[in-house]
TINUKE-469790 format. One record per atom (N, C-alpha, C, CB): atom name; x, y, z. Coordinates in pm, 1 decimal, always signed. Glycine has a CB too. Layout:
BEGIN
   atomo          u          v          w
      CA          X          Y          Z
...
! end
This chain:
BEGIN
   atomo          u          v          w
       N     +235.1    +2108.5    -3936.0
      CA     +354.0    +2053.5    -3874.1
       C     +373.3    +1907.9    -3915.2
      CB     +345.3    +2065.4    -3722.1
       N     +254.6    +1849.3    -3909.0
      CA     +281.2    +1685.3    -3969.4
       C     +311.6    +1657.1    -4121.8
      CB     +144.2    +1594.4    -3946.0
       N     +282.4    +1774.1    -4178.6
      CA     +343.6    +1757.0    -4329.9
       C     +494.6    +1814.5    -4327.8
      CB     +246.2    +1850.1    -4452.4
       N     +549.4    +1882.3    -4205.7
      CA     +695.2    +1923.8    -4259.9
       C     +733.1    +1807.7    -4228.0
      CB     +786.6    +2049.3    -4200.0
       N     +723.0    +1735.5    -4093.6
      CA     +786.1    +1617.6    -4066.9
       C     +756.4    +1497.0    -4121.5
      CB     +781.6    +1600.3    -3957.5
       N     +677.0    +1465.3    -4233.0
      CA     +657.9    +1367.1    -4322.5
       C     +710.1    +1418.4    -4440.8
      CB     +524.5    +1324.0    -4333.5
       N     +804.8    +1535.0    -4437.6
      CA     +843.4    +1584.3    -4595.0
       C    +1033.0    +1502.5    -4539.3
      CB     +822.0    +1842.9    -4641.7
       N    +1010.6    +1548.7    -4379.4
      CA    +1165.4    +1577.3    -4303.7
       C    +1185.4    +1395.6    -4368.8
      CB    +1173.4    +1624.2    -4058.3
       N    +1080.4    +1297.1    -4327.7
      CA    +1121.8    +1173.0    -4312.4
       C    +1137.1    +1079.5    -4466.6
      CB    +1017.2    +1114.4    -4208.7
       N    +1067.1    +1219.1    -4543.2
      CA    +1099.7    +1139.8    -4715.1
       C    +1208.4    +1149.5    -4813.2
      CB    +1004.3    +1179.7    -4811.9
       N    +1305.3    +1247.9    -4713.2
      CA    +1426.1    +1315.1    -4786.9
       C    +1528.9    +1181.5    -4800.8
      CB    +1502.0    +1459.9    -4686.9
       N    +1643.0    +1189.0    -4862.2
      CA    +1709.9    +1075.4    -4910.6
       C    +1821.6    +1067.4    -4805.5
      CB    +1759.4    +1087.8    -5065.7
       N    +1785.6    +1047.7    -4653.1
      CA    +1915.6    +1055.3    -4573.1
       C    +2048.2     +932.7    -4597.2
      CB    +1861.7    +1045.8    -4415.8
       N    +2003.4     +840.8    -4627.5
      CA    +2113.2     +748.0    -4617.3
       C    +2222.7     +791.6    -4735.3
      CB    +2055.2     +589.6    -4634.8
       N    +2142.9     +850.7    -4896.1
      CA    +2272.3     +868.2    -4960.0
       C    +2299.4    +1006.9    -4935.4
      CB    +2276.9     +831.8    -5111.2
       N    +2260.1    +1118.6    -4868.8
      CA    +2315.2    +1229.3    -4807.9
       C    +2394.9    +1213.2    -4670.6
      CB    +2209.1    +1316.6    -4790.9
       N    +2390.7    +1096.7    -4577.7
      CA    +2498.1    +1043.3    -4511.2
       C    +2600.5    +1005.0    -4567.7
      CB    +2471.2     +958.5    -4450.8
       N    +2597.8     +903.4    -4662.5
      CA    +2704.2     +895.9    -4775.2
       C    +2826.5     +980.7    -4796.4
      CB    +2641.8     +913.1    -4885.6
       N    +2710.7    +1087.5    -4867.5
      CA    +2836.7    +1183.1    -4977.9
       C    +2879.5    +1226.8    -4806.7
      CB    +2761.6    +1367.1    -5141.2
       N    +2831.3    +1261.6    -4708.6
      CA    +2879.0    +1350.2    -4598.0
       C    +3025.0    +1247.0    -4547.5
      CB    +2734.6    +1376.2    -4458.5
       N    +2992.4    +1128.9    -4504.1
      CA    +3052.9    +1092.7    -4470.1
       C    +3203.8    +1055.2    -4572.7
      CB    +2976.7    +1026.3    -4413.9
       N    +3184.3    +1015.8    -4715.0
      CA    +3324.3    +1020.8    -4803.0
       C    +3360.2    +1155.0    -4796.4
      CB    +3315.3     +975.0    -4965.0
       N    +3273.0    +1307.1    -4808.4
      CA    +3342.3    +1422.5    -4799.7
       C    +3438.8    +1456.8    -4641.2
      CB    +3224.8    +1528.6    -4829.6
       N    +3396.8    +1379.1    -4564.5
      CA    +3481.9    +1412.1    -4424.4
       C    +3610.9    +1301.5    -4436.9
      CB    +3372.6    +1379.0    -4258.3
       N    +3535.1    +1212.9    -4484.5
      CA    +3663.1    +1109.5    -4510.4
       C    +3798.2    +1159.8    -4559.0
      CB    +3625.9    +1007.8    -4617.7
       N    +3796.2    +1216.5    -4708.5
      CA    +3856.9    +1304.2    -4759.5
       C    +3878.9    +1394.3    -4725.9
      CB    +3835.5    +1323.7    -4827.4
       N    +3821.4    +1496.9    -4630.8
      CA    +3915.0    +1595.6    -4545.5
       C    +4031.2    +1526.5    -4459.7
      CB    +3821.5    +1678.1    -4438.8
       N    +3987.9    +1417.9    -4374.2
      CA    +4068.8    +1383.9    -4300.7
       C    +4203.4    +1337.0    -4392.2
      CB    +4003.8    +1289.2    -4214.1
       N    +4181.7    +1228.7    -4465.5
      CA    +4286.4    +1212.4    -4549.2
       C    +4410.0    +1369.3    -4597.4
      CB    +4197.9    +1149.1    -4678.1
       N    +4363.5    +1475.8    -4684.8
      CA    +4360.5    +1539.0    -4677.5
       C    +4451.5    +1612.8    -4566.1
      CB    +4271.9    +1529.3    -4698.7
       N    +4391.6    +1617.3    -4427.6
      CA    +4399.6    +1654.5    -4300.0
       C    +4559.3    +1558.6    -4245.5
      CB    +4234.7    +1611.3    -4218.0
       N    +4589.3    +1438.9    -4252.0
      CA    +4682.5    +1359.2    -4254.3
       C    +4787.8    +1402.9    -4333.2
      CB    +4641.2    +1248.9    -4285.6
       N    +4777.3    +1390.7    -4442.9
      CA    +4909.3    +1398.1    -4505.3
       C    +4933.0    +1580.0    -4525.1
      CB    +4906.1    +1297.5    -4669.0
       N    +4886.7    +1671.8    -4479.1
      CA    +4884.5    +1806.4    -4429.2
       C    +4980.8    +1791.9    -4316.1
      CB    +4738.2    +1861.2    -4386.7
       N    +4935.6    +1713.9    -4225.7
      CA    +5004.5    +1718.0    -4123.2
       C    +5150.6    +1607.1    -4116.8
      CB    +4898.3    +1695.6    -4020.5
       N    +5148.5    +1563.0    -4193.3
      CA    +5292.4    +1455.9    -4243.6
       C    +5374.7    +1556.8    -4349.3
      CB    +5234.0    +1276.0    -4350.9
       N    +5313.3    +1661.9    -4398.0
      CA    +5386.4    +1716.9    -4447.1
       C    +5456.3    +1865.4    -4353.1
      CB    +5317.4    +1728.0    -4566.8
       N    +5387.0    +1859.9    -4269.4
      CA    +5409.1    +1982.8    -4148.5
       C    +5541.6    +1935.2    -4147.9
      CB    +5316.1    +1985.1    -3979.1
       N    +5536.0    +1797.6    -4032.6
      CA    +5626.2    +1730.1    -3937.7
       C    +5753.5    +1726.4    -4027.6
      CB    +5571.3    +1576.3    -3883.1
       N    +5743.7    +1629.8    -4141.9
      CA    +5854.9    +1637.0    -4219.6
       C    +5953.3    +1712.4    -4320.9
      CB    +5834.9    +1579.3    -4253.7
       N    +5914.9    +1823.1    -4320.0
      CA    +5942.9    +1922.7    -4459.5
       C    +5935.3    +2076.6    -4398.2
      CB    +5802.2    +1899.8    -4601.5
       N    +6035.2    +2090.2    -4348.5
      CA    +6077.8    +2238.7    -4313.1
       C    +6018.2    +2331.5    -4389.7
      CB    +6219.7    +2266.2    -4326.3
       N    +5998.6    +2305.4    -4549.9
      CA    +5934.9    +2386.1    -4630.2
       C    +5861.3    +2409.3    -4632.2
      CB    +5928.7    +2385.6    -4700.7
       N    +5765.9    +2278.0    -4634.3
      CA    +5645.8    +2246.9    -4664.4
       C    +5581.7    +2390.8    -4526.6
      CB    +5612.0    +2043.7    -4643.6
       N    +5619.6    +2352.6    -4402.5
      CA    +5591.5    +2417.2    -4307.5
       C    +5556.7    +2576.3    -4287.5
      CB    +5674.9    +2383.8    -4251.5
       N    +5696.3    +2595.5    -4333.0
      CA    +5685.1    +2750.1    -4328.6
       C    +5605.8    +2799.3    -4471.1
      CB    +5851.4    +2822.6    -4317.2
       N    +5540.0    +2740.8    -4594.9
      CA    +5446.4    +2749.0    -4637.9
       C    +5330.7    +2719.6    -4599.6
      CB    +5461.2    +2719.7    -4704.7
       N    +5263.8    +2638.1    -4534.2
      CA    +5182.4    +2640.8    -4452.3
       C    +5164.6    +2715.1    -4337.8
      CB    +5179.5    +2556.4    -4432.8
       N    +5285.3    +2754.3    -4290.9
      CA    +5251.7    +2931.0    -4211.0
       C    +5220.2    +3048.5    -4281.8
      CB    +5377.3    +2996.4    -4136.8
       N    +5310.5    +3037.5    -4369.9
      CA    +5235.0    +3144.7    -4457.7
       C    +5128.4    +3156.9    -4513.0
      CB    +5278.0    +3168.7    -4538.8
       N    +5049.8    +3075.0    -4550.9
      CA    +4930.8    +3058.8    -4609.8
       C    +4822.4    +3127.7    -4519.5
      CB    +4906.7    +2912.5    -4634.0
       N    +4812.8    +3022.4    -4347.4
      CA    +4753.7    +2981.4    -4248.5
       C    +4787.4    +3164.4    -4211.0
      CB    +4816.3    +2826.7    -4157.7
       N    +4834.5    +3225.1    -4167.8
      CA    +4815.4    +3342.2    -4120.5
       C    +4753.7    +3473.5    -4221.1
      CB    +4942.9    +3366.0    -4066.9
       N    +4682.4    +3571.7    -4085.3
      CA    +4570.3    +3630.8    -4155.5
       C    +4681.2    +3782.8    -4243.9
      CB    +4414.9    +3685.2    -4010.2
       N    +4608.5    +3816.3    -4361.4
      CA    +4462.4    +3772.7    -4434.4
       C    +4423.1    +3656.2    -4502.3
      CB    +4432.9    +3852.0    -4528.2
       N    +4549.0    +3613.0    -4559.5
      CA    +4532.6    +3490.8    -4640.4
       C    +4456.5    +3379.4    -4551.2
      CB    +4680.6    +3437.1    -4691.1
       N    +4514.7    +3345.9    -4443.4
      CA    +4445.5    +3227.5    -4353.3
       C    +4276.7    +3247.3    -4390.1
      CB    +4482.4    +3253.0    -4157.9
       N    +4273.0    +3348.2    -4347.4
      CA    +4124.0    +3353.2    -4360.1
       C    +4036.4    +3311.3    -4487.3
      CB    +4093.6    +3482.7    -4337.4
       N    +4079.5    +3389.0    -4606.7
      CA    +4070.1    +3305.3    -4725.8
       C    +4055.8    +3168.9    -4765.7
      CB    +4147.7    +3323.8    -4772.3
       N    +4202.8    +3113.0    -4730.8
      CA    +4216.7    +2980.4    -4731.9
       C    +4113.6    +2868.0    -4639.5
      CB    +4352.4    +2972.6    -4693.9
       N    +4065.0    +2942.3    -4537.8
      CA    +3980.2    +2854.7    -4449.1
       C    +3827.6    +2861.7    -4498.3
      CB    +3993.0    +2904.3    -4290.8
       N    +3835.2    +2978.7    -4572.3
      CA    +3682.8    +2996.3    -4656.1
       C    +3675.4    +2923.4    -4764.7
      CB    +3646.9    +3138.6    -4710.5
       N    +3807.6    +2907.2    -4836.9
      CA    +3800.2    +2830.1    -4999.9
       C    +3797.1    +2703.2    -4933.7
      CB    +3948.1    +2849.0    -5132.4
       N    +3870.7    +2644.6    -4810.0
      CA    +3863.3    +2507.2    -4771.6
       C    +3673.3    +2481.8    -4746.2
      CB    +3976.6    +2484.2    -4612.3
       N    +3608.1    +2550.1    -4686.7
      CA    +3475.3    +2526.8    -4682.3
       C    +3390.1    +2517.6    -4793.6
      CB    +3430.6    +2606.8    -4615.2
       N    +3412.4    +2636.9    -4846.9
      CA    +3325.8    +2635.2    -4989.4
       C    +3389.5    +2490.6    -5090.1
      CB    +3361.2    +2816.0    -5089.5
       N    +3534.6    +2419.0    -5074.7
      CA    +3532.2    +2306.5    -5151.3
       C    +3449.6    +2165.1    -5067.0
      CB    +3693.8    +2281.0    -5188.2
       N    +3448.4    +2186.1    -4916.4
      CA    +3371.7    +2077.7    -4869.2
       C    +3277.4    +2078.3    -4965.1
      CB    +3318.6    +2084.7    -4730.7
       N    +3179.2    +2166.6    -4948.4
      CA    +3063.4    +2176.4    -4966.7
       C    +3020.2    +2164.4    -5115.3
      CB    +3030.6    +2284.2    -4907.2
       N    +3098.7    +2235.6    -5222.8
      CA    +3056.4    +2179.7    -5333.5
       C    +3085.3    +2001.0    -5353.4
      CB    +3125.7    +2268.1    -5439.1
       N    +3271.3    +1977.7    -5267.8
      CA    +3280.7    +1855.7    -5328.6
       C    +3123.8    +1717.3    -5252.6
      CB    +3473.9    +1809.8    -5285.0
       N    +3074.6    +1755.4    -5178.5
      CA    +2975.8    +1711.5    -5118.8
       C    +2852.7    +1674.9    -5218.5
      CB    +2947.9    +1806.8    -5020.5
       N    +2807.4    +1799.0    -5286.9
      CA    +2714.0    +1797.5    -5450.5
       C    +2766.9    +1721.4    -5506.5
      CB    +2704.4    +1918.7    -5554.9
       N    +2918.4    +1717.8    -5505.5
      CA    +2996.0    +1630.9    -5674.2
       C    +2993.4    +1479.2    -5628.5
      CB    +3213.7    +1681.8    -5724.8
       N    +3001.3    +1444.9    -5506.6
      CA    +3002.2    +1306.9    -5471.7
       C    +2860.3    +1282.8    -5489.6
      CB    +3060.1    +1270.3    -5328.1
       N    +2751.0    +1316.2    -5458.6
      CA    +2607.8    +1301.3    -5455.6
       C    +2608.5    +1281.1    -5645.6
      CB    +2509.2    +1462.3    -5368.0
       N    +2657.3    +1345.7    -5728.2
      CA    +2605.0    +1357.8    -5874.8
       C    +2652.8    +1216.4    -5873.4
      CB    +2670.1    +1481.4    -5998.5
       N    +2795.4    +1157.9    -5872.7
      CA    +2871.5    +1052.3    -5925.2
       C    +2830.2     +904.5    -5877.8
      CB    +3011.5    +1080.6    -5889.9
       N    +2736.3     +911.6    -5774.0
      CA    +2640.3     +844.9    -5734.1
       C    +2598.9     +741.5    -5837.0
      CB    +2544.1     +930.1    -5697.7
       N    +2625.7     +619.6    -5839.5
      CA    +2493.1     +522.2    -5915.0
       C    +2329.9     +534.1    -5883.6
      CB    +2518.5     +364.5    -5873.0
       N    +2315.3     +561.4    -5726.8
      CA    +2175.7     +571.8    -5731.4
       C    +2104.3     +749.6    -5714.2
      CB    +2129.3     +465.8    -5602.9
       N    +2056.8     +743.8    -5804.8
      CA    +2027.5     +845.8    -5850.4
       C    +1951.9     +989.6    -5760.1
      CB    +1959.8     +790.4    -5945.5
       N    +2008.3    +1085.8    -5685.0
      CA    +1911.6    +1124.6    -5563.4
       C    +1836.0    +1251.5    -5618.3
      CB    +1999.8    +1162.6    -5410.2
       N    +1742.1    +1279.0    -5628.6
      CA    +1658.0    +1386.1    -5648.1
       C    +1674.5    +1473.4    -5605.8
      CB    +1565.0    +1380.8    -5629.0
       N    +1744.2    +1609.7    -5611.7
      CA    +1818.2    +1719.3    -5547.8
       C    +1755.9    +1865.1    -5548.9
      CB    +1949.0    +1725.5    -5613.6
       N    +1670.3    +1872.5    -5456.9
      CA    +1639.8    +1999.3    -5436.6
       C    +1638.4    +2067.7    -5333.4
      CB    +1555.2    +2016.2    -5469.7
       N    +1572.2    +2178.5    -5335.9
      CA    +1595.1    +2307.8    -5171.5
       C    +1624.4    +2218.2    -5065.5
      CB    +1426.5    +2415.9    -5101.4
       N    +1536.3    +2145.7    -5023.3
      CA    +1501.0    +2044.0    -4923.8
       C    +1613.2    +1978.3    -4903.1
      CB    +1394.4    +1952.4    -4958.6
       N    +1680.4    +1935.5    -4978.7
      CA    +1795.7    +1806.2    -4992.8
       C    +1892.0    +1879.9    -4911.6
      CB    +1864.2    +1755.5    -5166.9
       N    +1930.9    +2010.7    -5070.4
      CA    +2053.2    +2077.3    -5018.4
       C    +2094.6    +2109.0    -4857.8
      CB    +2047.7    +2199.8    -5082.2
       N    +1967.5    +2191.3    -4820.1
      CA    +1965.3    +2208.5    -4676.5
       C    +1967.6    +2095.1    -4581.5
      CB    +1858.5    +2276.4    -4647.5
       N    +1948.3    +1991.1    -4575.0
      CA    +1947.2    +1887.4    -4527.7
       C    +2056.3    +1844.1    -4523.1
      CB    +1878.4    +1821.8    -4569.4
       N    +2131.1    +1809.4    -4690.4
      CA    +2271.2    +1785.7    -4684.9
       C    +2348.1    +1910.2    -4580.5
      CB    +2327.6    +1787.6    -4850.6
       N    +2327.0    +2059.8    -4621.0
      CA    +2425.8    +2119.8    -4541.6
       C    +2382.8    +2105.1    -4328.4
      CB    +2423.9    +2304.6    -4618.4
       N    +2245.8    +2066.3    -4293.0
      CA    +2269.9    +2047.0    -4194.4
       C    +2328.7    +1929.8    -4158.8
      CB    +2188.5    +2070.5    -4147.7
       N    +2326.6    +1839.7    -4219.5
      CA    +2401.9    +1722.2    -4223.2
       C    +2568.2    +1710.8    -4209.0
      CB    +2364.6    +1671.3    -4341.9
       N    +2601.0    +1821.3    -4287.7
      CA    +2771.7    +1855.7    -4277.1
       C    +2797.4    +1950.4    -4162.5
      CB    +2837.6    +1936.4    -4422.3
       N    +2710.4    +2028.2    -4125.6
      CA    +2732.8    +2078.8    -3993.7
       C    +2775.4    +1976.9    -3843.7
      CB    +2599.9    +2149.4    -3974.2
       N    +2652.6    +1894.9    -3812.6
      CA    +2666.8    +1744.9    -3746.4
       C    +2803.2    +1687.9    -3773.4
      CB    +2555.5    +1635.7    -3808.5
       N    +2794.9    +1674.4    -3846.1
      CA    +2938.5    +1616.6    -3886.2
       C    +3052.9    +1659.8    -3886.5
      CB    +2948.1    +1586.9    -3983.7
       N    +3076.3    +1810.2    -3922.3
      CA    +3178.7    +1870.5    -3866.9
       C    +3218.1    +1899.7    -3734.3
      CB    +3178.3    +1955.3    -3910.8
       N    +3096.7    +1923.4    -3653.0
      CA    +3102.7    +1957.1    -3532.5
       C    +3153.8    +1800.1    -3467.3
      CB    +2955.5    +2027.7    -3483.9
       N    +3117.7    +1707.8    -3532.1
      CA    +3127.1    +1539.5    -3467.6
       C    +3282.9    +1537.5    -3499.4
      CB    +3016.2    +1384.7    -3566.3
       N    +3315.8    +1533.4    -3607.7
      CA    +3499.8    +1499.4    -3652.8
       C    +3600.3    +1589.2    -3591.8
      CB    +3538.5    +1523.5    -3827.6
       N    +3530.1    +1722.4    -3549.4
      CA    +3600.4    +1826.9    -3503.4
       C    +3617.3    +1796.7    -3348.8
      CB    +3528.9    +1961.3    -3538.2
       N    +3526.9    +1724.0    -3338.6
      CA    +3568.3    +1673.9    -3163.0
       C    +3597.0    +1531.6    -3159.1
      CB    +3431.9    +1694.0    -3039.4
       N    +3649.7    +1495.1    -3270.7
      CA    +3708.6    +1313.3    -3279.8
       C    +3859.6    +1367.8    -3309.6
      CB    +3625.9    +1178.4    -3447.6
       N    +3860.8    +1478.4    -3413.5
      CA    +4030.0    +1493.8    -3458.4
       C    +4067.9    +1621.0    -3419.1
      CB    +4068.9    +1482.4    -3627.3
       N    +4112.2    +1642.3    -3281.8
      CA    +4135.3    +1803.9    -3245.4
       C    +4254.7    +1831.2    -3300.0
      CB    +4141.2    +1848.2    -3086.4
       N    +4348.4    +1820.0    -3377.6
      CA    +4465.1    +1896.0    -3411.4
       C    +4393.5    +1957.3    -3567.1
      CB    +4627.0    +1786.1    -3419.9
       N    +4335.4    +1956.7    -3548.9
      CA    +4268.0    +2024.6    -3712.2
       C    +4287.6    +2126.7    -3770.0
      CB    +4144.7    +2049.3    -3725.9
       N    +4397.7    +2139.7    -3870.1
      CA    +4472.9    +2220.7    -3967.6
       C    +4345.8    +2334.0    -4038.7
      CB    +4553.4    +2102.1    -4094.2
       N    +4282.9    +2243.6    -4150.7
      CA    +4213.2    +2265.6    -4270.0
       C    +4053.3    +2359.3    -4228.2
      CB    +4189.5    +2099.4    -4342.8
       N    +4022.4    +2236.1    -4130.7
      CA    +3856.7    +2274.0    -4099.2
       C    +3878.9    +2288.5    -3998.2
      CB    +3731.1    +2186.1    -4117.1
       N    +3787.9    +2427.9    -3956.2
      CA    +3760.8    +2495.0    -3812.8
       C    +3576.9    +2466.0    -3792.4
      CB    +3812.5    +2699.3    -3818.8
       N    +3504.6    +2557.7    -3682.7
      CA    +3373.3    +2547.2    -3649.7
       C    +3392.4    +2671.2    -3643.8
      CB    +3312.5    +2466.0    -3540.5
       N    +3482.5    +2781.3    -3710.0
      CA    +3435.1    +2918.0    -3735.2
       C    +3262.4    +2949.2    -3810.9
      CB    +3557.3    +2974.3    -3837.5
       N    +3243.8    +3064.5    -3796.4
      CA    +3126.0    +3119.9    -3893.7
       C    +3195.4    +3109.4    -4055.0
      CB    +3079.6    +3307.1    -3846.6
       N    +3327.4    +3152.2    -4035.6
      CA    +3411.0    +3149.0    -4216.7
       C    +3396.2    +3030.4    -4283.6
      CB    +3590.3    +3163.1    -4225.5
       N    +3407.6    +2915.8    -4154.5
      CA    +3423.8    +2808.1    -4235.7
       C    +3245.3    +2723.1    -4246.2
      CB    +3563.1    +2707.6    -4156.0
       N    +3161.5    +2747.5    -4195.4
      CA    +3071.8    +2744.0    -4207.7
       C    +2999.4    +2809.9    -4316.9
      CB    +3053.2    +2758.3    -4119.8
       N    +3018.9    +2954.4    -4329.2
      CA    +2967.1    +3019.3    -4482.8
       C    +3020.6    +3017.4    -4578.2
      CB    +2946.5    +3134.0    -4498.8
       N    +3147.1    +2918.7    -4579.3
      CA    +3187.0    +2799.7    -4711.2
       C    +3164.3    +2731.1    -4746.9
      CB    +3249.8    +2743.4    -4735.2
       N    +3072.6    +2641.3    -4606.0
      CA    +3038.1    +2499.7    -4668.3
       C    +2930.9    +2579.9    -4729.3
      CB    +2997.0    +2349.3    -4566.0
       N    +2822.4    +2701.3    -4667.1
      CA    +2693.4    +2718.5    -4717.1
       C    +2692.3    +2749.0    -4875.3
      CB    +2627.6    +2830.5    -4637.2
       N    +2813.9    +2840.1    -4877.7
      CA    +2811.4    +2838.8    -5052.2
       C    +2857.0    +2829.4    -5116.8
      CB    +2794.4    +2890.4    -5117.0
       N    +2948.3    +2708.6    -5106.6
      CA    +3015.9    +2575.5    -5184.1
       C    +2907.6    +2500.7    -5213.4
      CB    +3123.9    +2479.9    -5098.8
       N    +2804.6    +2463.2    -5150.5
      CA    +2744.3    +2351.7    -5149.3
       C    +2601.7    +2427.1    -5254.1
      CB    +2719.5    +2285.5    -4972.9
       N    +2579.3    +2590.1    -5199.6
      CA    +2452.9    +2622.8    -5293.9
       C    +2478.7    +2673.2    -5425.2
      CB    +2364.5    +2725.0    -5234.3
       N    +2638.0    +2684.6    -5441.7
      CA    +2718.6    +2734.4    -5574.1
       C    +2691.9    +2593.7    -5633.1
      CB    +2904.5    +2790.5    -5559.0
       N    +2757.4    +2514.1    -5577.4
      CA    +2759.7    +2345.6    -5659.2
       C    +2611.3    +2298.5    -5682.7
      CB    +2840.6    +2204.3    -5546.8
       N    +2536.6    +2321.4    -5609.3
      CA    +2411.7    +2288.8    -5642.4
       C    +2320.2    +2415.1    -5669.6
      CB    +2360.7    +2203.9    -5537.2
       N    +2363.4    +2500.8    -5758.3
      CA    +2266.0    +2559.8    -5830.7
       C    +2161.0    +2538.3    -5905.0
      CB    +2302.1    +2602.7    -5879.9
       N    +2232.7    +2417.3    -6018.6
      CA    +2071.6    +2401.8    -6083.5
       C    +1982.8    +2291.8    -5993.2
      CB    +2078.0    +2334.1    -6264.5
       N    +2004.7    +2290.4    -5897.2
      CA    +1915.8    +2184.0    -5829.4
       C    +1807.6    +2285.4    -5761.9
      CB    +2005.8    +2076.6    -5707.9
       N    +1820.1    +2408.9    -5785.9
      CA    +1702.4    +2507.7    -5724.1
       C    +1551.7    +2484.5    -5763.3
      CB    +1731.1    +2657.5    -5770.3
       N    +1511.5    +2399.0    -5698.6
      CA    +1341.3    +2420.4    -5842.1
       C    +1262.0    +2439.1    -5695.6
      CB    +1253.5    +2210.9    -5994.2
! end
């Protein structure tokens, strides 16, 4: 037990807070002008109903997860400081985006894009293990 939690305390949290926190950033952004385009654009709207209702909704709320989650890997690569990315990380990063979703999801309740479904959850999981494939060692 004292070696998982001396493995837990060597992982790279501050730049896996990072990418978490610019990837929510960018949802919200994202999440904003979604919703400026609701309000203003009759069109825009009733395309966004269409999308948003099922089957497609469902889709769309899965491809929205699976891009958190890879774009999460892609911010971590573009990184100047360099983070060592493996099993350990990934999972870390994705419990990390969980926290965080569950945190923004109760800071921004009109939330279009991202839900706390299971769909949108087994997007981030394999967005993030699709994007970080070769980091498997």
């Amino acid at each position: 037990m004292n070696n998982f939690i001396q493995r837990l305390k060597n992982l790279p949290w501050s730049s896996l807070l990072q990418s978490v926190a610019l990837t929510y950033l960018i949802v919200a952004i994202a999440e904003v002008f979604t919703l400026w385009g609701i309000t203003h654009s009759p069109a825009f709207k009733q395309i966004m109903l269409l999308l948003l209702t099922p089957p497609l909704g469902m889709l769309i709320i899965f491809a929205v997860g699976v891009g958190v989650g890879a774009l999460s890997i892609y911010l971590i690569e573009i990184q100047p400081s360099k983070v060592f990315l493996n099993v350990a990380c990934l999972w870390a990063l994705f419990i990390s985006l969980l926290i965080v979703l569950f945190l923004y999801k109760s800071i921004f309740p009109p939330v279009i894009l991202l839900s706390t479904s299971q769909i949108t959850i087994m997007g981030i999981l394999i967005g993030l293990f699709w994007k970080g494939r070769p980091y498997w060692r």
